[in-house]
N, CA, C and O of each residue as an XYZ file, in Angstrom:
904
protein
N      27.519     -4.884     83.960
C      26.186     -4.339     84.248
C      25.272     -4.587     83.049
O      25.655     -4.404     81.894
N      24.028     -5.018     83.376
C      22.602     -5.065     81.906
C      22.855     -3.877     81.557
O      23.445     -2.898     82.015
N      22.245     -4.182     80.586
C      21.774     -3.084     80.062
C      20.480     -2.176     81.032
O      20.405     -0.977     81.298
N      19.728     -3.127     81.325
C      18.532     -2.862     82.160
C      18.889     -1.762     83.486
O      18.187     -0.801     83.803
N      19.935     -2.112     84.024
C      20.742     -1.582     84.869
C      21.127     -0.440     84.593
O      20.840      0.529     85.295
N      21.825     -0.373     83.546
C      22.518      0.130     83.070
C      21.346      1.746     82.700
O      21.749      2.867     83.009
N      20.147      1.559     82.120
C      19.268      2.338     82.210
C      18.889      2.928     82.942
O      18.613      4.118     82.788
N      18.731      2.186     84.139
C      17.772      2.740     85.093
C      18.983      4.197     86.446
O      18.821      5.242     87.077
N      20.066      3.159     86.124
C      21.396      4.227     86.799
C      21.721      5.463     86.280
O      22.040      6.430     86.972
N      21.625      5.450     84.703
C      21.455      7.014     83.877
C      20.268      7.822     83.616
O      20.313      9.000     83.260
N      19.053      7.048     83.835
C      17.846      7.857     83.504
C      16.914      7.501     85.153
O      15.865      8.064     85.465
N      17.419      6.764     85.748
C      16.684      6.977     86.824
C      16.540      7.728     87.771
O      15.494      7.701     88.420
N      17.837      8.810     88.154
C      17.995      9.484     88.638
C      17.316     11.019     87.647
O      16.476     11.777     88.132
N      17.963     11.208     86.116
C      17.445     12.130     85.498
C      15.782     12.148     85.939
O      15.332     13.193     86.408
N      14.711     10.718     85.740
C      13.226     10.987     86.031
C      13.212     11.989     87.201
O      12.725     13.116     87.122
N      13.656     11.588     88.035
C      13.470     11.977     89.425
C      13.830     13.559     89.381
O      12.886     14.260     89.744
N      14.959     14.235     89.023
C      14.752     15.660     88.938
C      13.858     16.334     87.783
O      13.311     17.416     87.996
N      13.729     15.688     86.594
C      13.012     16.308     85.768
C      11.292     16.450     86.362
O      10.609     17.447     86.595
N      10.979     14.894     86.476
C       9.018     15.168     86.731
C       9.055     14.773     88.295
O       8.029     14.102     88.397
N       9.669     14.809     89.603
C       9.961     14.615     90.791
C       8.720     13.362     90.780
O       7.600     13.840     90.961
N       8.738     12.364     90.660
C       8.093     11.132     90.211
C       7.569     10.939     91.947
O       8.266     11.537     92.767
N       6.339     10.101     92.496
C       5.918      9.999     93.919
C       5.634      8.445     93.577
O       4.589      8.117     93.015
N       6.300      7.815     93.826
C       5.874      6.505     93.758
C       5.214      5.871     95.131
O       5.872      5.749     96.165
N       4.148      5.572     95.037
C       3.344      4.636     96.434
C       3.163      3.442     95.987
O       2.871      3.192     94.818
N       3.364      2.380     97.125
C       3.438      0.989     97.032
C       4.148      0.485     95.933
O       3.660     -0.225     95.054
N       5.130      0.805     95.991
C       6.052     -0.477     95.279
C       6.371     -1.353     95.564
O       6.347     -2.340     94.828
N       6.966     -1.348     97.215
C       6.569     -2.521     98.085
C       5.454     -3.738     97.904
O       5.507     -4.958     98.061
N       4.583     -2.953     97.561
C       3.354     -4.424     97.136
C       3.681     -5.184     96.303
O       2.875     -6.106     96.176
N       4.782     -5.235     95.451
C       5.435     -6.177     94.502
C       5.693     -6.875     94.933
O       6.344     -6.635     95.949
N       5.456     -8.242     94.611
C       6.430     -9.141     95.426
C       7.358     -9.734     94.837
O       7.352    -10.255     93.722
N       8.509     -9.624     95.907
C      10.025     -9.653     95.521
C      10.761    -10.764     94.625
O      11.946    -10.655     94.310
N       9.906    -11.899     94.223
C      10.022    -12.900     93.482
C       8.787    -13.669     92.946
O       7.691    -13.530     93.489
N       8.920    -14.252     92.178
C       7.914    -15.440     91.274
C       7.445    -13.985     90.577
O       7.728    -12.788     90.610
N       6.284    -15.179     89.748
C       5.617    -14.462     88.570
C       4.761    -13.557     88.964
O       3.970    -13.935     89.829
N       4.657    -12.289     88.533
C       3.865    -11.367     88.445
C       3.076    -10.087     87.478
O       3.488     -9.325     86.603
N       1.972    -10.268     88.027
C       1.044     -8.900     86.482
C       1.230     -7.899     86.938
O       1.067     -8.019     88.153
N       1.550     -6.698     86.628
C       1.374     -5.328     86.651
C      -0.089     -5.392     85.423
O      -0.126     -5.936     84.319
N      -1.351     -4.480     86.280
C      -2.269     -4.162     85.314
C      -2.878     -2.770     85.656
O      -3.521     -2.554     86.683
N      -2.595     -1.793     84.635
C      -2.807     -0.612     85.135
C      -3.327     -0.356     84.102
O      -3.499     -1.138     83.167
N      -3.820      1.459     84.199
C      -4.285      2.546     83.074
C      -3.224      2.906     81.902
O      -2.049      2.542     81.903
N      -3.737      3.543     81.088
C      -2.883      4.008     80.079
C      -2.822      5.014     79.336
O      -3.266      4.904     78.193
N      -2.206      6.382     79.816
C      -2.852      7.904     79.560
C      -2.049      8.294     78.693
O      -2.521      9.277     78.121
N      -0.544      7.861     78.104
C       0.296      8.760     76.850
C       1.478      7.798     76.939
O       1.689      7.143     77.960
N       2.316      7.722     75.745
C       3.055      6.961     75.334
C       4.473      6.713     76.211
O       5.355      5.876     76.020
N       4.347      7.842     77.332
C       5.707      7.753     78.439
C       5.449      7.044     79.653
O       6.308      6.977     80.532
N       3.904      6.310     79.801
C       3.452      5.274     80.454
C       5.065      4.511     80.514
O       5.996      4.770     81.276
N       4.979      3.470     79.385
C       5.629      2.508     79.624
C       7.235      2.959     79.404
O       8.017      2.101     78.993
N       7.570      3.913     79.601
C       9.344      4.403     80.019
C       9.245      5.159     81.139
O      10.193      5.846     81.517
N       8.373      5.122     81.624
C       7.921      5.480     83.175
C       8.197      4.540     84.022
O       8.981      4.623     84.967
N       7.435      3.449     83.641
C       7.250      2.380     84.934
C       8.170      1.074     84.655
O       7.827      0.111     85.341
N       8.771      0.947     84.181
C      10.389      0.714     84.330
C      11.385      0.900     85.260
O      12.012      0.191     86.047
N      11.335      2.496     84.823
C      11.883      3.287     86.219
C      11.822      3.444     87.407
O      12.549      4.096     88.156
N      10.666      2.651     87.665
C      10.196      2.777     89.171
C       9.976      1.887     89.835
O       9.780      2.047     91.040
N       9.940      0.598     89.212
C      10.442     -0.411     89.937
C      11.648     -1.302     90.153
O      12.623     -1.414     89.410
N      11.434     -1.852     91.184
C      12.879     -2.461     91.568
C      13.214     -4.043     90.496
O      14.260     -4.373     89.938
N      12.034     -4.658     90.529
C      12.431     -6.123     89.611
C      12.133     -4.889     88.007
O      11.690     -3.744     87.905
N      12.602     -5.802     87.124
C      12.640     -6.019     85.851
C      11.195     -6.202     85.057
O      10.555     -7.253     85.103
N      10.779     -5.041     84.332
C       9.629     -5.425     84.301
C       9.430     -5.655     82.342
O       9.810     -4.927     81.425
N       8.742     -6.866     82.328
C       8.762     -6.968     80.619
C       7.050     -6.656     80.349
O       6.156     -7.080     81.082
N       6.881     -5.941     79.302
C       5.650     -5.641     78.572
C       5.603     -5.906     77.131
O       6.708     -6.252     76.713
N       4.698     -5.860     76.239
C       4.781     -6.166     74.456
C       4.491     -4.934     74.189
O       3.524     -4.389     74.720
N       5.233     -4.352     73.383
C       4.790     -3.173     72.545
C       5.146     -3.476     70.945
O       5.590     -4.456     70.346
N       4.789     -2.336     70.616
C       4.536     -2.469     68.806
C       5.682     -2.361     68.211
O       6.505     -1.572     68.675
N       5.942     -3.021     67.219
C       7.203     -3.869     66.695
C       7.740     -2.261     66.255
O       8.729     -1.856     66.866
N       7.156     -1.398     65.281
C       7.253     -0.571     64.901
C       8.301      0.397     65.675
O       8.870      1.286     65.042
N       8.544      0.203     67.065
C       9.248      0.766     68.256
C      10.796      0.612     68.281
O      11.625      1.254     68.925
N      10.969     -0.476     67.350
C      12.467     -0.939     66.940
C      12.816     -1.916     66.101
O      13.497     -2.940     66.160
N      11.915     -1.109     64.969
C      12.546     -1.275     63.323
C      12.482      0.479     62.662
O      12.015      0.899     61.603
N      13.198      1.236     63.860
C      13.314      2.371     62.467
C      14.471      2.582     62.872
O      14.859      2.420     64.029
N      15.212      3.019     61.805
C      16.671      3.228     61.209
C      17.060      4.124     61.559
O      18.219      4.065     61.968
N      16.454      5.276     61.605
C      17.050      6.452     62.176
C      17.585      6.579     63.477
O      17.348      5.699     64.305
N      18.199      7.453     63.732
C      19.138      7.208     65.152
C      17.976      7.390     66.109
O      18.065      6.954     67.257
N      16.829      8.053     65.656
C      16.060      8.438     67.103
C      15.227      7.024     66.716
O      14.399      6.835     67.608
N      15.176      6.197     65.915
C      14.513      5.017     65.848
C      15.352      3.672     66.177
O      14.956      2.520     66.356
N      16.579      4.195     66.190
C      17.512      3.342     67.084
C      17.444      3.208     68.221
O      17.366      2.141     68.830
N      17.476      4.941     68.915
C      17.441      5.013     70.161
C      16.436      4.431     71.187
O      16.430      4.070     72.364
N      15.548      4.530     70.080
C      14.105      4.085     71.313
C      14.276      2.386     71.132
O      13.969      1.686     72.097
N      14.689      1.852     70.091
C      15.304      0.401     70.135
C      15.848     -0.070     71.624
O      15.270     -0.679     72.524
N      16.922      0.349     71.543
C      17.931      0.599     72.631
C      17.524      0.068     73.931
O      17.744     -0.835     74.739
N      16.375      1.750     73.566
C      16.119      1.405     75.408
C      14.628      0.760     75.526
O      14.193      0.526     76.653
N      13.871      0.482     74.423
C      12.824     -0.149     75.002
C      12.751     -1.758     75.150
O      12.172     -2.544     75.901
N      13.673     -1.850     74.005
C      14.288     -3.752     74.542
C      14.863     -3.545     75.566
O      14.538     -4.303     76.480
N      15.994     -2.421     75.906
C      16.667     -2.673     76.940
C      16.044     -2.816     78.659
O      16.532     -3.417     79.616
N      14.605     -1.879     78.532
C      14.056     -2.098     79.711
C      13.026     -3.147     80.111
O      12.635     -3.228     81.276
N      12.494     -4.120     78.939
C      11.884     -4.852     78.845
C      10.653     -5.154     77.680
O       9.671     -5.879     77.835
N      10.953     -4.528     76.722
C       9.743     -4.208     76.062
C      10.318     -5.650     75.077
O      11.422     -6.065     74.725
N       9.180     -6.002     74.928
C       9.151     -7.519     73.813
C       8.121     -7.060     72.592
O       6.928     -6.867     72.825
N       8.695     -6.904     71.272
C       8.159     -6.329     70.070
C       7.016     -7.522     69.757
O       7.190     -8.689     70.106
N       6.218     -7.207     69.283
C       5.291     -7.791     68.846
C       4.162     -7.252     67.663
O       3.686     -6.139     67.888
N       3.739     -7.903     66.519
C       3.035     -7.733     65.526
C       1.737     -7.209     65.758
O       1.061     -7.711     64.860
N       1.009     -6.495     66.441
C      -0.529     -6.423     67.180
C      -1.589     -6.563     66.107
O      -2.745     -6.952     66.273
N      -0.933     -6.133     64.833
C      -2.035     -5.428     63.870
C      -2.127     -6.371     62.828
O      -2.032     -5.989     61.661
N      -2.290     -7.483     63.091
C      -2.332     -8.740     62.540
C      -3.707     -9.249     63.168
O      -4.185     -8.549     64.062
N      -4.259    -10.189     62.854
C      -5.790    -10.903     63.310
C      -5.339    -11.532     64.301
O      -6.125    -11.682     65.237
N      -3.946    -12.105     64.433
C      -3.341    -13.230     65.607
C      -2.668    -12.095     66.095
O      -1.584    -12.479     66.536
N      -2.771    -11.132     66.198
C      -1.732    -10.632     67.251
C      -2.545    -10.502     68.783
O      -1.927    -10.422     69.845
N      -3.579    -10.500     68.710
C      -4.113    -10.549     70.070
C      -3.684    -12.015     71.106
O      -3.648    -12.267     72.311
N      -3.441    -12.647     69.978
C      -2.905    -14.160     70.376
C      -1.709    -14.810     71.097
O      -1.548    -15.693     71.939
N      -0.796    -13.801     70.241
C       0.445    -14.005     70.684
C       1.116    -12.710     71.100
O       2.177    -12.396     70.560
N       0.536    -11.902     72.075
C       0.731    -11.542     72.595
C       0.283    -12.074     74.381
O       0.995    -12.028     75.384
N      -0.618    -12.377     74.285
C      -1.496    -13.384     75.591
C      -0.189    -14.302     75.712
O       0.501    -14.076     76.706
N       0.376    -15.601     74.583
C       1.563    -16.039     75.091
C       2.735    -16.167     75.189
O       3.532    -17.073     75.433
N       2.764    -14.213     74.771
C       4.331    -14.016     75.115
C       4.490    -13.829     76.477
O       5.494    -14.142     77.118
N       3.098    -13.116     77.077
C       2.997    -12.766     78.345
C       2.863    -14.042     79.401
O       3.313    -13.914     80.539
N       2.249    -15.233     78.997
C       1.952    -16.379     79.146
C       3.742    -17.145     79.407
O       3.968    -17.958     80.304
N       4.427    -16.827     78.771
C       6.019    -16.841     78.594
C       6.893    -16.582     79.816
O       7.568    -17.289     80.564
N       6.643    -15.440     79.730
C       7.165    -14.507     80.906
C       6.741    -14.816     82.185
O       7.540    -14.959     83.111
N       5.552    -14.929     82.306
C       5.153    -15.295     83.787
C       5.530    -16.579     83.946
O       6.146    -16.873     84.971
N       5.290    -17.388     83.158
C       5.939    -19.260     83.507
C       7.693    -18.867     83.906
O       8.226    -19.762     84.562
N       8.407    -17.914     83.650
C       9.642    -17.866     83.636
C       9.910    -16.974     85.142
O      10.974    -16.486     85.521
N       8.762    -16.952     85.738
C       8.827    -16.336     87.232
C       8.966    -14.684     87.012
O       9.151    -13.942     87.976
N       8.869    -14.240     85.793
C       8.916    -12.938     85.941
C       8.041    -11.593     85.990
O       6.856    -11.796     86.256
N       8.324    -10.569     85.830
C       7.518     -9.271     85.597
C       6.756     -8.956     84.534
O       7.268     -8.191     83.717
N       5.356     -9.457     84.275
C       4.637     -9.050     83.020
C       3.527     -7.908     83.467
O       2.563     -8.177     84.185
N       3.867     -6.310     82.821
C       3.081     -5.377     82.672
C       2.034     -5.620     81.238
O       2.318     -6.094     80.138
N       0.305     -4.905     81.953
C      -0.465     -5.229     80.711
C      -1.011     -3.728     81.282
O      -0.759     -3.177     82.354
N      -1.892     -3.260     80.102
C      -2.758     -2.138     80.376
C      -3.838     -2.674     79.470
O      -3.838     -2.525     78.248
N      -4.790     -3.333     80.192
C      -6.087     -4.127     80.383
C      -6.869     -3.379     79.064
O      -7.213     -3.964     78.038
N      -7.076     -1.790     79.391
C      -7.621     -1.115     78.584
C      -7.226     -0.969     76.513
O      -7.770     -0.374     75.583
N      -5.848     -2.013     76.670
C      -6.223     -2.041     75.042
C      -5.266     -1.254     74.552
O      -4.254     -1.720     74.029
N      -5.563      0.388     74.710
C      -4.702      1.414     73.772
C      -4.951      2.421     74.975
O      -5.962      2.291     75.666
N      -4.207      3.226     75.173
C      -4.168      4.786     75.693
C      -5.685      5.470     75.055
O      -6.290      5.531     73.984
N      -5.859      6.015     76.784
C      -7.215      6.672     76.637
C      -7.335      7.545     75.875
O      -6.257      8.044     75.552
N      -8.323      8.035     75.358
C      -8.350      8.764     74.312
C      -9.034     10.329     75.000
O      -8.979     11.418     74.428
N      -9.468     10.144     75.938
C      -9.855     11.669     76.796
C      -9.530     11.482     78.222
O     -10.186     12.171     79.003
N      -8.369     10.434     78.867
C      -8.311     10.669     80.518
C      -8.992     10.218     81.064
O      -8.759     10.119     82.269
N     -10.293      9.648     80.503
C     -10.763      8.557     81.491
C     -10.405      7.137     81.177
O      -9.782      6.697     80.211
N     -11.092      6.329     82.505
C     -10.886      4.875     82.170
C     -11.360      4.038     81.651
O     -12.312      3.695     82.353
N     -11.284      3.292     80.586
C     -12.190      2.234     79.857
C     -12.582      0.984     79.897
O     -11.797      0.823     80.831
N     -13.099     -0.158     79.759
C     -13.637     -1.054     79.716
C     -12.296     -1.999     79.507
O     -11.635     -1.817     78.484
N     -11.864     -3.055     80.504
C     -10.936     -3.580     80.268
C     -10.935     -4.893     79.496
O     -12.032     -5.447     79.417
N     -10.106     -5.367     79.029
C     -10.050     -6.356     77.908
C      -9.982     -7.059     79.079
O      -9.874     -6.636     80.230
N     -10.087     -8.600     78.505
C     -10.090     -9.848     79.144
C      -8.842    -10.530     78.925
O      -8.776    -11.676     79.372
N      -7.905    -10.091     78.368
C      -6.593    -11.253     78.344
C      -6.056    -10.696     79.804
O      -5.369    -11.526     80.398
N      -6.172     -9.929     80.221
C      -5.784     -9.679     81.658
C      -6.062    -10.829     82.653
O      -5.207    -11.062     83.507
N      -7.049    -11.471     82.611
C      -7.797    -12.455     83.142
C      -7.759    -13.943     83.138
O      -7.831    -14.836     83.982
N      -7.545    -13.805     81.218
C      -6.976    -15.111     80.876
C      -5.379    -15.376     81.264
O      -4.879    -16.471     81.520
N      -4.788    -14.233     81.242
C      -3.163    -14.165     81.581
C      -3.433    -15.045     83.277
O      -3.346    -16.270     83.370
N      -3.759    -14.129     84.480
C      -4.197    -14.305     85.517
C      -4.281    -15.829     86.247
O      -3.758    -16.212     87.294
N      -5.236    -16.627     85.182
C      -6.290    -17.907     85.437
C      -5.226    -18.684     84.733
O      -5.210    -19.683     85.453
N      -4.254    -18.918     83.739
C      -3.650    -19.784     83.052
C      -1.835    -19.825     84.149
O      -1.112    -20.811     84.296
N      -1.650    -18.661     84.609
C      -0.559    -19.249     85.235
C      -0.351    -19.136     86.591
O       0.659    -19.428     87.231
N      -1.831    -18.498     87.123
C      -1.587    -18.472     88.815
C      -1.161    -17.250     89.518
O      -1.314    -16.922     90.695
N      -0.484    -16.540     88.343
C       0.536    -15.068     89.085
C      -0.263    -14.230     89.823
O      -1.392    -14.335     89.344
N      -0.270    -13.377     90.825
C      -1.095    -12.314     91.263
C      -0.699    -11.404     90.340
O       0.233    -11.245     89.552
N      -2.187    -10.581     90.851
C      -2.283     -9.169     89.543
C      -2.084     -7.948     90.613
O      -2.924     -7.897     91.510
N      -0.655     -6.584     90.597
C      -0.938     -5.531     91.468
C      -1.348     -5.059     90.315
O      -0.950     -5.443     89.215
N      -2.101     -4.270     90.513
C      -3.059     -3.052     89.752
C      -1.903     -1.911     90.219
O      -1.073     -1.919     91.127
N      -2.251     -0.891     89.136
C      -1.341      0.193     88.805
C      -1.825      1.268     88.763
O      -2.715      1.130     87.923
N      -1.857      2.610     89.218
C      -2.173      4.205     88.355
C      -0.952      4.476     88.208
O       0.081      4.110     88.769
N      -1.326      5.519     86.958
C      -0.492      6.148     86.531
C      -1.576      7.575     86.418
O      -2.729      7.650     85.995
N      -0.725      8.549     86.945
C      -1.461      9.809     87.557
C      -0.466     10.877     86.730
O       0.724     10.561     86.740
N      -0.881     12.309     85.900
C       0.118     12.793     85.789
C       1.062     12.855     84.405
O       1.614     13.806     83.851
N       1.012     11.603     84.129
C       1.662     11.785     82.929
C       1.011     11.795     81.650
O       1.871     11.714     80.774
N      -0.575     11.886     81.001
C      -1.036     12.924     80.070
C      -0.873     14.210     80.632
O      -1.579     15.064     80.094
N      -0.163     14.595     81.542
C       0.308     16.023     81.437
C       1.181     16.495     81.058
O       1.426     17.414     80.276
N       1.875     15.630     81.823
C       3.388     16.133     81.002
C       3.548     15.500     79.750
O       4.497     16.063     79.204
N       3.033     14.486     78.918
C       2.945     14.373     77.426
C       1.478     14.656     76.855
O       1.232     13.543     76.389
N       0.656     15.220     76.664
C      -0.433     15.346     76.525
C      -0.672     15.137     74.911
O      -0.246     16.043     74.195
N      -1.256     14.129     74.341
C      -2.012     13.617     73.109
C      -1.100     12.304     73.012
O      -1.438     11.503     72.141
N       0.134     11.950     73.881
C       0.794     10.905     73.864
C       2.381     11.277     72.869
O       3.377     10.596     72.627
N       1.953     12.728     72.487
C       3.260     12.748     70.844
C       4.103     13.932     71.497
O       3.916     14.584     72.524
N       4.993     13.968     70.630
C       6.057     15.110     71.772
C       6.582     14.664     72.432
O       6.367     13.539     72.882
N       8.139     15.968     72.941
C       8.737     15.815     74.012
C       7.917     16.342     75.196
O       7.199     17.339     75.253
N       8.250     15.277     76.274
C       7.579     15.496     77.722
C       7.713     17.140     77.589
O       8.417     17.775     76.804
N       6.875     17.588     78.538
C       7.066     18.844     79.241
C       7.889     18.991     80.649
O       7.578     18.199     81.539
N       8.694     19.743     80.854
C       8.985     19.765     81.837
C       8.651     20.993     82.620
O       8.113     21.943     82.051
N       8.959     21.029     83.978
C       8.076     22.089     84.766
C       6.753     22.325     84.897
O       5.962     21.385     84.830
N       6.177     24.076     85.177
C       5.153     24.258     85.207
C       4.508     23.170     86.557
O       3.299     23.090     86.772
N       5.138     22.702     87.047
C       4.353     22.287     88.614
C       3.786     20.680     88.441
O       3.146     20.077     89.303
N       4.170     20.166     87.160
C       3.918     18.766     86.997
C       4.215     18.129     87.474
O       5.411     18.267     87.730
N       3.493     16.740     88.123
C       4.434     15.553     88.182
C       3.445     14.312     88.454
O       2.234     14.203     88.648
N       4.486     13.471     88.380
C       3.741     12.222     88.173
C       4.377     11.389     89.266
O       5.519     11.306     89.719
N       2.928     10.656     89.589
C       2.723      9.719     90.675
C       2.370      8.251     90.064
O       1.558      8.166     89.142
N       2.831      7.415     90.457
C       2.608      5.611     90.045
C       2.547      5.213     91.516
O       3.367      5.336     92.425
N       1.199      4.650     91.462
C       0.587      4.016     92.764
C       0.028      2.316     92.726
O      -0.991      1.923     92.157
N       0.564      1.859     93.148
C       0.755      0.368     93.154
C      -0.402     -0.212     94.401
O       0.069     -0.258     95.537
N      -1.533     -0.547     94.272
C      -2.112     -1.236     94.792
C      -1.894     -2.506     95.670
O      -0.707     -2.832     95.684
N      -2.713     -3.319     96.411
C      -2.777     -4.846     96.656
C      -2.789     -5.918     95.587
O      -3.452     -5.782     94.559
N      -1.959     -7.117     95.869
C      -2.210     -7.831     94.730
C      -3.478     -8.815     94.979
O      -4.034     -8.985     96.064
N      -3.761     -9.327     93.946
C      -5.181     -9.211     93.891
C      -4.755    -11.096     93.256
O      -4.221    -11.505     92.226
N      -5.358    -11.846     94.562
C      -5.578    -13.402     94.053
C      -6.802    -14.063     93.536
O      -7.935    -13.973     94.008
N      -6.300    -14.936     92.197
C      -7.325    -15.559     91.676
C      -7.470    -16.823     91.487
O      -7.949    -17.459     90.548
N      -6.910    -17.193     92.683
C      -6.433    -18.417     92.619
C      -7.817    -19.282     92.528
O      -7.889    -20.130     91.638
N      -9.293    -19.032     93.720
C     -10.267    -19.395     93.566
C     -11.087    -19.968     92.118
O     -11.768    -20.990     92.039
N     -10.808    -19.030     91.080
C     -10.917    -19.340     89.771
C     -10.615    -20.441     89.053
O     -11.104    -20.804     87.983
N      -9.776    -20.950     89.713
C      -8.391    -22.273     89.418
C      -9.423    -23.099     88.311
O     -10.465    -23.713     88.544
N      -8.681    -22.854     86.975
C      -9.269    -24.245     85.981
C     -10.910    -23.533     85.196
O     -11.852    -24.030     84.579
N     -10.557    -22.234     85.630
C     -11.770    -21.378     84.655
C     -11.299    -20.298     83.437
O     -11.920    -19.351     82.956
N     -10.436    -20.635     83.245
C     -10.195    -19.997     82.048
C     -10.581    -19.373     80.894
O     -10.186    -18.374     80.293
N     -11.814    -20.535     80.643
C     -12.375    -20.440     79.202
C     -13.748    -19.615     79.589
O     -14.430    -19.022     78.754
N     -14.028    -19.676     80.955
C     -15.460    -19.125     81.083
C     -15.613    -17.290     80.890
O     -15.114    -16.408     81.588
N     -16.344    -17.198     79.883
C     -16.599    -16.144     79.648
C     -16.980    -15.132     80.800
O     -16.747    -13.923     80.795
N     -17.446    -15.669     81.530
C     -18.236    -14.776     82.794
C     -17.547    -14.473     84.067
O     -17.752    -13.548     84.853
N     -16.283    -15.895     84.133
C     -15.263    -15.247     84.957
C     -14.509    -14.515     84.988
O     -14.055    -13.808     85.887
N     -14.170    -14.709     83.288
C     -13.112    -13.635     82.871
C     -13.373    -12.049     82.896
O     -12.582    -11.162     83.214
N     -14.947    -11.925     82.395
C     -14.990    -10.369     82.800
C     -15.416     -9.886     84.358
O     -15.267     -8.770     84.856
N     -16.070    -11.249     85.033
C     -15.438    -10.669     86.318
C     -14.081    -10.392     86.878
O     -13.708     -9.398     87.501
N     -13.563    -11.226     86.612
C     -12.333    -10.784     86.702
C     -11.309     -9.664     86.810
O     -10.542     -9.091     87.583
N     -12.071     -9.730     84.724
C     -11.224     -8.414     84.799
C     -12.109     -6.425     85.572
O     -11.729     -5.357     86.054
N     -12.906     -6.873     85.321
C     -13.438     -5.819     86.154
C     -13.274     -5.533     87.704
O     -13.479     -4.491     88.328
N     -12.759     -7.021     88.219
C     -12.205     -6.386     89.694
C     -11.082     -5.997     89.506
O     -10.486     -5.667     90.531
N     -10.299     -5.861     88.146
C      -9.307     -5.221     88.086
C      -8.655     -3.759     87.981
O      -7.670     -3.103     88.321
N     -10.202     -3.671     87.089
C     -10.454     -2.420     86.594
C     -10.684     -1.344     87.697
O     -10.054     -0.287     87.663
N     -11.593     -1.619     88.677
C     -12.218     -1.471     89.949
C     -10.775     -0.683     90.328
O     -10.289      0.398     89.995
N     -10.282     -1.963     91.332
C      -8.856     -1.327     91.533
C      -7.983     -0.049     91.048
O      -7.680      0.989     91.636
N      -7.711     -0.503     89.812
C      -7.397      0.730     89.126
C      -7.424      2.333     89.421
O      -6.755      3.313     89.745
N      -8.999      1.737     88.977
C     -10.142      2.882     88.953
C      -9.821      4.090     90.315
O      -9.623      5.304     90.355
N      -9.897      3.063     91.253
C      -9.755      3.607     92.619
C      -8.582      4.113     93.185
O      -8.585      4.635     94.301
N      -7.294      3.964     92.301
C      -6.234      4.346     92.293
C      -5.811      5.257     92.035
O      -5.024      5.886     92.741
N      -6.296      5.645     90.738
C      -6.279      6.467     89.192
C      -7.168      7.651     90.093
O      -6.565      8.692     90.352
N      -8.552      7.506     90.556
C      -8.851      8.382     90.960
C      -9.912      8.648     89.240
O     -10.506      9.725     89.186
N     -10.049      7.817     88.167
C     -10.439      8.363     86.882
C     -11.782      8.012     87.007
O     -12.136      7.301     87.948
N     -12.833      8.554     85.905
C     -14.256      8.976     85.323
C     -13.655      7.266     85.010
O     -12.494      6.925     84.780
N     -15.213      6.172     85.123
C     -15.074      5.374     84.548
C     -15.734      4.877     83.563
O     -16.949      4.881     83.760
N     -15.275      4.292     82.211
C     -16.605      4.733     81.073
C     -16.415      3.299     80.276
O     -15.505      2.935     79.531
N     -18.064      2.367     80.875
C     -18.270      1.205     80.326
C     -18.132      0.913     78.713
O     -18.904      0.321     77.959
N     -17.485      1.235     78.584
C     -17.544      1.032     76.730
C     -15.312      1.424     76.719
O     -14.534      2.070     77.422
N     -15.210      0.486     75.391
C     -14.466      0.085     75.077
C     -13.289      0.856     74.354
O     -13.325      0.920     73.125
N     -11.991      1.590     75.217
C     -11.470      2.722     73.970
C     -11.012      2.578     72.766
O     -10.241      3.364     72.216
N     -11.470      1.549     72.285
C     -10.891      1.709     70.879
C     -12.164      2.095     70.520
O     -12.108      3.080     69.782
N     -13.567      1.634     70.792
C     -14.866      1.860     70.223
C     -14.818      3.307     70.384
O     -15.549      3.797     69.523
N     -14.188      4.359     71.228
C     -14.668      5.354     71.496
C     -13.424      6.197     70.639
O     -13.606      7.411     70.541
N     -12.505      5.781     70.179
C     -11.735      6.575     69.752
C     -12.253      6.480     67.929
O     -11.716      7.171     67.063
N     -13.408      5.456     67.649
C     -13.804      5.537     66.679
C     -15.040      5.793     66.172
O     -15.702      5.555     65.162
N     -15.179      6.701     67.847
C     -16.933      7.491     67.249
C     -16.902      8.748     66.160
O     -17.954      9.256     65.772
């Protein structure tokens, strides 16, 4: 058994009694070739959430920092965030915006599951923000459809992103999986600035409409540094 497997058989069942998880449209995945997951991003159990809830294998980039610490609880999250798909990456570098676009760029040529959260960083008040454009460029460079994602629920049960989840108290969290969304029309526009944020804004859209969130044209990192 993967490891991947191997995760989802010991903690997949635990999600399910701890935050009674409601997953809609997972089905809209489709069951093979390359694909984007592009959703919101409300607290740091986002991405050990949605792992869990789908059936393919899903790979995302997170911050290297996630598994280089020594300690056993910096082991642990090693463990399982390579183990469920997480690909470490440098962000906080001038090129890390770079190579992260083609690790993801990687993954999808390899027919697989690449999760992005368009928005950059975890919201900083629960609403939704202005989505980046590598969502777009990802999109236009290898053809994959994009399902759009909410994630509903879970700044509650982790609320500021730090801490152990909460459990109880009537919480729970829902991941709602949209239509996938073709861009094929685009074909060979990559570089154009104007497609790309159309683009990504019909992504956002989606989302938006998923999430059910306040939507706020400006950018969360700009806003987490007013």
């Amino acid at each position: 058994m993967s490891r991947f497997r191997l995760i989802k058989a010991v903690l997949g069942p635990l999600l399910r009694v701890l935050f009674r998880p409601k997953i809609e449209g997972a089905d809209r995945i489709p069951g093979s070739g390359p694909v984007i997951l592009a959703g919101n991003h409300l607290t740091f159990i986002d991405s050990m959430v949605l792992p869990l809830v789908t059936t393919r294998q899903v790979f995302f980039i997170g911050k290297d920092e996630y598994v280089t610490g020594k300690s056993l609880k910096g082991r642990l999250m090693a463990w399982f965030f390579t183990g469920v798909g997480m690909i470490p990456v440098d962000r906080d570098g001038g090129r890390g915006g770079v190579a992260a676009l083609m690790t993801g760029r990687r993954v999808l040529e390899e027919g697989k599951v690449f999760a992005i959260y368009p928005e950059g960083t975890r919201s900083p008040d629960g609403r939704l923000y202005r989505g980046r454009t590598g969502i777009a460029r990802l999109a236009l460079m290898t053809g994959a459809p994009v399902v759009p994602f909410a994630m509903i629920g879970t700044d509650e049960v982790q609320p500021g992103g730090k801490g152990l989840p909460r459990i109880g108290g009537g919480r729970r969290i829902t991941v709602r999986f949209g239509e996938p969304l073709d861009f094929s029309r685009y074909d060979g526009m990559d570089r154009d600035r104007y497609v790309l944020r159309a683009v990504t804004d019909e992504v956002m859209s989606d989302v938006m409409r998923l999430s059910g969130q306040e939507y706020v044209d400006m950018y969360a990192t700009k806003a987490k540094a007013a």
